[in-house]
C-alpha positions as CSV (number, residue, x, y, z in Angstrom):
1,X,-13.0,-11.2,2.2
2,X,-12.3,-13.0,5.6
3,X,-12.6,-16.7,4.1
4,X,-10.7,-15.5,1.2
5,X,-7.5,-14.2,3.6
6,X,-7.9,-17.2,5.9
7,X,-7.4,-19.1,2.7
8,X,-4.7,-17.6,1.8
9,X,-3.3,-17.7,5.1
10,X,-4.0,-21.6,5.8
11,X,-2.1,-21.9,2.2
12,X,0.6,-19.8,3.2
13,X,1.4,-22.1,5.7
14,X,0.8,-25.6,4.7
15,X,3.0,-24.6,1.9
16,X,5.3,-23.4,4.0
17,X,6.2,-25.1,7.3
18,X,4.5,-28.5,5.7
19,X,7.1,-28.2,3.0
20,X,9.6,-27.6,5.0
21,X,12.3,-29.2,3.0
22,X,11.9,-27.0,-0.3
23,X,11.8,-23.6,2.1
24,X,14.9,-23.9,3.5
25,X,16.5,-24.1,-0.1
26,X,14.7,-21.1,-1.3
27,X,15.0,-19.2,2.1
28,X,18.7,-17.6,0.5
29,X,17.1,-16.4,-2.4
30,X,15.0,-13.7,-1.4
31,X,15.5,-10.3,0.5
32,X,14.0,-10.2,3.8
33,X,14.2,-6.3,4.2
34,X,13.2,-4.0,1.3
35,X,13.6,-0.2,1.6
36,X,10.0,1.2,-0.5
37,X,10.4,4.5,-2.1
38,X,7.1,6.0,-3.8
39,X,5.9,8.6,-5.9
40,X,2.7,8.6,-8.1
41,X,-0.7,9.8,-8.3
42,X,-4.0,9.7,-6.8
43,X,-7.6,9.4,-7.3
44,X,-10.1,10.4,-4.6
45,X,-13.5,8.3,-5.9
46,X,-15.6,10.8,-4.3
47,X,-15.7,14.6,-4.3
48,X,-14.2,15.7,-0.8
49,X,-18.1,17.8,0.3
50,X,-20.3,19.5,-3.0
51,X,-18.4,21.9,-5.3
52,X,-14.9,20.2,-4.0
53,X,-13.2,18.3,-6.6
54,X,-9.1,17.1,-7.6
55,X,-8.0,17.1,-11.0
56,X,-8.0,13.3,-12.6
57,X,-5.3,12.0,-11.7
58,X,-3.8,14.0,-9.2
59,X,0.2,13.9,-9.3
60,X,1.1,15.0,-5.7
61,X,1.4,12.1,-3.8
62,X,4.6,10.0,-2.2
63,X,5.3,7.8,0.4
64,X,8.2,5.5,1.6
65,X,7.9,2.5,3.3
66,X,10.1,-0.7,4.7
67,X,9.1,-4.1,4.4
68,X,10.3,-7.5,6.2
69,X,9.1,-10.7,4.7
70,X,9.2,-13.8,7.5
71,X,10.1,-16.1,4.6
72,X,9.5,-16.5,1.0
73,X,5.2,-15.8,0.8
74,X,4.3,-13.8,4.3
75,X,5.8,-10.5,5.3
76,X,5.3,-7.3,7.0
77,X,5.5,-3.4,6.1
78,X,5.2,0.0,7.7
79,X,4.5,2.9,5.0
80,X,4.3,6.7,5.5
81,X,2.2,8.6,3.1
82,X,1.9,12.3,2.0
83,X,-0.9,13.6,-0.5
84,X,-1.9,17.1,-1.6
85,X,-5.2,17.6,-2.5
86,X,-6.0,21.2,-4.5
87,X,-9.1,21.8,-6.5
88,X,-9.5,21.1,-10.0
89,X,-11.4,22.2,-12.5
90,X,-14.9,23.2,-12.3
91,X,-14.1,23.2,-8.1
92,X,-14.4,25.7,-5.9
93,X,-11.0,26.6,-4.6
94,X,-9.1,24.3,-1.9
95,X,-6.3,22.6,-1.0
96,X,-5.1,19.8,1.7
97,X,-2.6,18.3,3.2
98,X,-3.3,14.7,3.8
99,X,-0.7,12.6,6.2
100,X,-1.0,8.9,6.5
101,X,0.7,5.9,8.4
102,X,0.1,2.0,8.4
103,X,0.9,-1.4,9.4
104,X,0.3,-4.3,7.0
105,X,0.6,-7.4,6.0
106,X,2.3,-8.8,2.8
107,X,1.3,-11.9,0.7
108,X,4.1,-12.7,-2.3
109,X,1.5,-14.3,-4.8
110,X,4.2,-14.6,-7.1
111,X,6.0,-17.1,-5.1
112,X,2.4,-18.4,-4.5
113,X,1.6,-18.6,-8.0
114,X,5.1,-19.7,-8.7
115,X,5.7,-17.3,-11.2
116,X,9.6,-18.8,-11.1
117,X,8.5,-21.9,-13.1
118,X,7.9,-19.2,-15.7
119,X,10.0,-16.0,-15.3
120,X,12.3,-14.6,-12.8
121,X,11.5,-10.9,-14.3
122,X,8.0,-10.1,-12.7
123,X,6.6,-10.7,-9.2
124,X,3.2,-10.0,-7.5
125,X,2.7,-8.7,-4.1
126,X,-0.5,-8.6,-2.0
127,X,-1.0,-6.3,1.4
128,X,-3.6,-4.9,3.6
129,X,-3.9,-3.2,7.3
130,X,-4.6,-0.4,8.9
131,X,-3.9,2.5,10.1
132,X,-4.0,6.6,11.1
133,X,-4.5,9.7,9.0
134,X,-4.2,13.2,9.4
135,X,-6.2,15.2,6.8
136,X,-4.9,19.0,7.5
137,X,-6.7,21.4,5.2
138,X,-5.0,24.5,4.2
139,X,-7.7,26.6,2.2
140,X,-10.3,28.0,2.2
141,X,-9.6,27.4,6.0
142,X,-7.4,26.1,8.3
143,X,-7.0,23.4,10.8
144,X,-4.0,23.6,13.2
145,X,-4.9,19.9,14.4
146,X,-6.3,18.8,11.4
147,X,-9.0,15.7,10.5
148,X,-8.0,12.9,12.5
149,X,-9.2,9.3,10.9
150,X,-8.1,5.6,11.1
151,X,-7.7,4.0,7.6
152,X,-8.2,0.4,6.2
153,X,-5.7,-0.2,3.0
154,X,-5.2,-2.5,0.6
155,X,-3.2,-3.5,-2.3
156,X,-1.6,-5.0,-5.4
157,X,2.2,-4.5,-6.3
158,X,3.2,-5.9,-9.5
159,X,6.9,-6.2,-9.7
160,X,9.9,-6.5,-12.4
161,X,12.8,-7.2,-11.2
162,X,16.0,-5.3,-12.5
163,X,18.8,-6.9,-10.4
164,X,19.8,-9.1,-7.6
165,X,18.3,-5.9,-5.3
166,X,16.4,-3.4,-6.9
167,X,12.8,-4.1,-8.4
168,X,10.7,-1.6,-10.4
169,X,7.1,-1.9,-9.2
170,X,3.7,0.0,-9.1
171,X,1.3,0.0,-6.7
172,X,-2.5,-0.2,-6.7
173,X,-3.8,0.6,-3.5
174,X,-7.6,1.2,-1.9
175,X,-8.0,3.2,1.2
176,X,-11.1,3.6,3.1
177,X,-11.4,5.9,6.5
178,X,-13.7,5.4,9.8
179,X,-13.8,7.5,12.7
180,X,-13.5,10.7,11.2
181,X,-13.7,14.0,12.9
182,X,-12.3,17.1,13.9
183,X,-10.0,16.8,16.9
């Protein structure tokens, strides 16, 4: 995964500041801040401890998040996250309150792949970081501090564009926690 980011990275930037030429052209076209606003579903891959499981898929999830892209391929985000966890069927009774926040970073593979030699409709964007969670359960019992974690995320957001400023998109994302325990 590390040689396939510095990859990335080394072709982010030959493309970019070798090129410099081309960049400064398309440097007008593109946003540089993007306002994220999320709502969805969730799958935990796991059950949460034995007997504790979440209906598949889970509709109570949201999260909003703003985004600043340096130029046209590399960007930045920071993302707050809410998910409610309750038990499904064949579970024993539960439910949680699962608070997350991150900081990433943002590939456009769509400019990378230059999707604009084809279509100006869809777009393709990459991101992974880190960051803290709060994992509050609710019931059976209840923690006032709740399960404090770090988080590694990471993602795919396909795009299509619907104006000069808005852009419909979905988002695939993969988190994984470390450092878990009760605080």
């Amino acid at each position: 995964m590390k040689k396939v980011l510095f990859h990335a990275l080394l072709f982010v930037y030959a493309t970019t500041f070798l090129n410099n030429s081309s960049v400064t052209a398309q440097e007008s076209d593109y946003n540089k801040w993007s306002l994220e606003l999320k709502g969805g579903m969730h799958k935990p891959v796991a059950p949460f401890a034995d007997g504790y499981y979440v209906d598949t898929p889970d509709f109570w999830q949201g999260s909003f998040g703003l985004r600043y892209m340096f130029n046209n391929y590399v960007g930045i985000r920071g993302e707050f996250g809410y998910n409610n966890f309750q038990g499904g069927e064949n579970s024993m009774e539960f439910e949680s309150d699962y608070y997350r926040a991150s900081l990433q970073g943002v590939m456009n593979f769509g400019n990378l792949l230059r999707f604009s030699e084809w279509t100006n409709t869809f777009g393709l964007l990459v991101h992974a970081g880190a960051g803290y969670s709060v994992n509050s359960p609710k019931n059976p019992i209840e923690f006032d501090s709740g399960d404090q974690m770090l988080h590694l995320v990471f993602g795919v957001s396909p795009q299509i564009r619907l104006g000069n400023r808005v852009a419909l998109t979905t988002d695939f994302s993969f988190l994984t926690h470390g450092f878990q325990g009760n605080s």
